[in-house]
N, C-alpha and C positions, 0 to 999 in steps of 0.2 A: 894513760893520759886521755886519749879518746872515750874510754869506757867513762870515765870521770866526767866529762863535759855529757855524755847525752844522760846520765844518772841527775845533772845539777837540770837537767833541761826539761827532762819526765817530771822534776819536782816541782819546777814552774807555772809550768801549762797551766793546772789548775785556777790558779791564783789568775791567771791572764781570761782564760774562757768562761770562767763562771760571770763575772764582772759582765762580761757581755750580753751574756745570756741573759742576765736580769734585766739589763736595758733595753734588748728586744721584748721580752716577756712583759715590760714596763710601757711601750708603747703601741704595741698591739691592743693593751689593757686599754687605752687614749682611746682607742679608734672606737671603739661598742660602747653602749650608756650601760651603765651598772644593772639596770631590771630590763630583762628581757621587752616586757609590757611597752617599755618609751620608746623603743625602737620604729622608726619610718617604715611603714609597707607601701606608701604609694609610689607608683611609679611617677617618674618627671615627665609630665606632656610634651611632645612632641610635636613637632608639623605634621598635618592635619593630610592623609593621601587622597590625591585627587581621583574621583569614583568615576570619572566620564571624560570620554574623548572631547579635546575641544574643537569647533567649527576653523576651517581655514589656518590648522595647525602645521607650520614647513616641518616638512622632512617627517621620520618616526614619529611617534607619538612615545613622550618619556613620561607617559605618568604607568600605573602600575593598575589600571582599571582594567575594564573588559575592550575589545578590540575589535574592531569591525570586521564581519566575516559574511561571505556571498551563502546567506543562507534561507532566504526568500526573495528568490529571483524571480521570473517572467520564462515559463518554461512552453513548450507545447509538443507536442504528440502526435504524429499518427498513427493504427492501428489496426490491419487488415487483418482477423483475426481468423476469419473462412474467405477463403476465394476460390471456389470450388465448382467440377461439373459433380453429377450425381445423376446415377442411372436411374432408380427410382423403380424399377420392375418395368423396363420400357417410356415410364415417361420421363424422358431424360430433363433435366432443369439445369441451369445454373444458379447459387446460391453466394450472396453476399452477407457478409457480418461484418461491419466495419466499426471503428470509433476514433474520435480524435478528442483530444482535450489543449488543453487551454489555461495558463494560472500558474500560484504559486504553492507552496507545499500544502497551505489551509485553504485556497477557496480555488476552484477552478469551473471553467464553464466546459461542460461536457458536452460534445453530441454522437448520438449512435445513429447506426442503420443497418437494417437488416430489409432482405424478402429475397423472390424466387423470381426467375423468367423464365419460362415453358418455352423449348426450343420446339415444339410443334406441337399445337398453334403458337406462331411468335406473338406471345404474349405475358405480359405479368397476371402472376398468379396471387404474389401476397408482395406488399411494398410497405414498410413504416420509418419514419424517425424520430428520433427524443432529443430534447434539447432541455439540458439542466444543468441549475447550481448547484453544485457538487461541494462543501463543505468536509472537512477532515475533523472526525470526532474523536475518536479512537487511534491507535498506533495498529495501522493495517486499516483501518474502515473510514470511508467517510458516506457522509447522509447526503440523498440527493433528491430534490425536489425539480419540477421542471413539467415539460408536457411532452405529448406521443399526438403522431397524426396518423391516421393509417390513409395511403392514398388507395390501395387495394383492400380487401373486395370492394366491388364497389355496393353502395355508395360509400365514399370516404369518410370517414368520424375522428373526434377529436377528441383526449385526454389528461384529466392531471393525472399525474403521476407523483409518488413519492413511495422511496426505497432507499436502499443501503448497497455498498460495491467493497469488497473485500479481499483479504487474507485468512483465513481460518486458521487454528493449530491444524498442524501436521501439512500446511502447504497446498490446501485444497482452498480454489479459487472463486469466492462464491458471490452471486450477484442475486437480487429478491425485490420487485418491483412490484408495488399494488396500484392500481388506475380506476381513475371513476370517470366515465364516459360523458358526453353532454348531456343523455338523456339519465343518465344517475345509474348505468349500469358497473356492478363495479367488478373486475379480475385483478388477477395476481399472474407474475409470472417468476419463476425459479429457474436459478442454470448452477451448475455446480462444475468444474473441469480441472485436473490433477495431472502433472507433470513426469512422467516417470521417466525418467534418467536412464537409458541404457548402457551409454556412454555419454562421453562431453558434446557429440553432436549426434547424437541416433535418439529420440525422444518418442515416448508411446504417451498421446494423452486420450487416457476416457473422458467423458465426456457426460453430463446428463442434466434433459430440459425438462419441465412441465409446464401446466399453465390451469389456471383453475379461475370457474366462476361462478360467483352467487346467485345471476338472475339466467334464466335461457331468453338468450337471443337469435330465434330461427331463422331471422333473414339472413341474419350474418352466419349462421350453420354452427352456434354456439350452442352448447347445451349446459345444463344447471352440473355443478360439482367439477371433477377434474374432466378437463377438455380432450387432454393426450399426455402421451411422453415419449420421447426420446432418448434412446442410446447409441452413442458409439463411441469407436476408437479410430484415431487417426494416429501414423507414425511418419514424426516426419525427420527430415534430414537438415540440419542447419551449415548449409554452404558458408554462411558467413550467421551470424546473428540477427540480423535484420531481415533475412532473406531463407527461406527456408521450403523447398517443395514436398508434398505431402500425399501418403492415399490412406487408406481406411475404411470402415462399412459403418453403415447407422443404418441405425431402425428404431420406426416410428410407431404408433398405432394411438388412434381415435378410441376412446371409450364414454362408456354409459350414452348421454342423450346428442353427445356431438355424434357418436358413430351411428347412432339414428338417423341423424339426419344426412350424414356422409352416404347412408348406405341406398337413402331413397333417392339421391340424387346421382347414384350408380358412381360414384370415389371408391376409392379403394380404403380400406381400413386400417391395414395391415401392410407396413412396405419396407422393405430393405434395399436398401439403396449401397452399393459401392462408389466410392468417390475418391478423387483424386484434385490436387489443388494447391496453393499458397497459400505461405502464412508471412505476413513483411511488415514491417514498422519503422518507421525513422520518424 
């Protein structure tokens, strides 16, 4: 009896499913236009997203634009970059290198200062500073225009200036300043200084200056082509990062017509110096 009812039920099916089957197959067919070609591609317009924040908007901002972010602020700088005694071969000096800036990620007003004071005779030996608009050209470099005073030697002189302050590949830290004087004389000056890592606070940085000039100016004890150059290394210890005490040796030496005139004025030419000192920033 059972086998007999699902035998009458397998016959059925058929007759029930197909039927259906057509009538889906029937209105799927409803839904598409018969030629591919007449089919709709364009999409239905939407509301329109709003691109910009609005002024005196409460709370969040709900549209889906760009969003305001602290990213040209009002920043500024100090930077004691040498504070240093230095032995000199006996004439012992203190040396200042300082700079501060001033501004936002593209324009900032810089000032530098560097020179020496002879701790016997108490006096200044070399004194200058620059004051420039500092512009961000590049990613690492910005162009800097501005002027230099020298209040030492004397008489005092006065400069424009315009150069470039950097980042180089490979993390070398380079700075390139050319000057035309009042009376139209013009130099250059180069510093180059590189970070070596020993550990996370034990740091060796070399170190290296020149300084080059077109025209000779004897009174000032300049001479035509490169003036001098400089080496050293300083290692210093970063107590904290801002703060950091230092020693190291440099050596200097006067060439071609400066060391002419260094030589008749009985200076030395030739001098290495041991120094010890600060490096601090906030």
């Amino acid at each position: 009896m059972k086998i007999g009812i699902v035998i009458l039920m397998l016959t059925l099916l058929p007759a029930v499913v197909l039927p259906a089957d057509k009538s889906v197959i029937h209105s799927k067919e409803q839904e598409f236009p018969a030629v591919y070609q007449e089919a709709g591609t364009d999409p239905e317009r939407g509301r329109d997203i709003q691109k910009y924040a609005e002024d005196n908007q409460e709370g969040a901002q709900k549209n889906v634009g760009p969003q305001f972010v602290h990213d040209n602020e009002i920043f500024a700088v100090f930077r004691g970059d040498r504070l240093e005694f230095q032995t000199a071969e006996g004439n012992e000096n203190l040396l200042w290198d300082v700079q501060a800036w001033a501004g936002s990620d593209y324009n900032k007003l810089w000032f530098k200062s560097e020179g020496t004071w002879l701790i016997d005779p108490e006096t200044f030996e070399e004194a200058e500073t620059e004051l420039f608009y500092s512009r961000n050209i590049a990613k690492f470099w910005d162009l800097q225009i501005g002027v230099r005073h020298d209040f030492k030697p004397d008489p005092d002189r006065t400069f424009a200036a315009l150069g470039f302050e950097g980042l180089a590949p490979y993390w070398f830290e380079i700075e390139a300043t050319g000057y035309v004087s009042e009376d139209g004389d013009i130099s250059a000056g180069f510093e180059a200084e590189y970070d070596l890592l020993l550990s996370q606070r034990l740091i060796l940085q070399p170190r290296f200056e020149t300084r080059i000039a077109l025209q000779e100016v004897e009174k000032y004890g300049v001479g035509q082509g490169i003036n001098d150059i400089e080496l050293g290394a300083r290692l210093r210890y970063e107590i904290q990062r801002e703060f950091a005490p230092y020693i190291g040796v440099s050596w200097s030496r006067k060439l071609g017509e400066t060391k002419d005139f260094a030589q008749e004025e009985g200076e030395d030419t030739d001098v290495i110096s041991f120094v010890a000192g600060l490096r601090v920033w906030f």
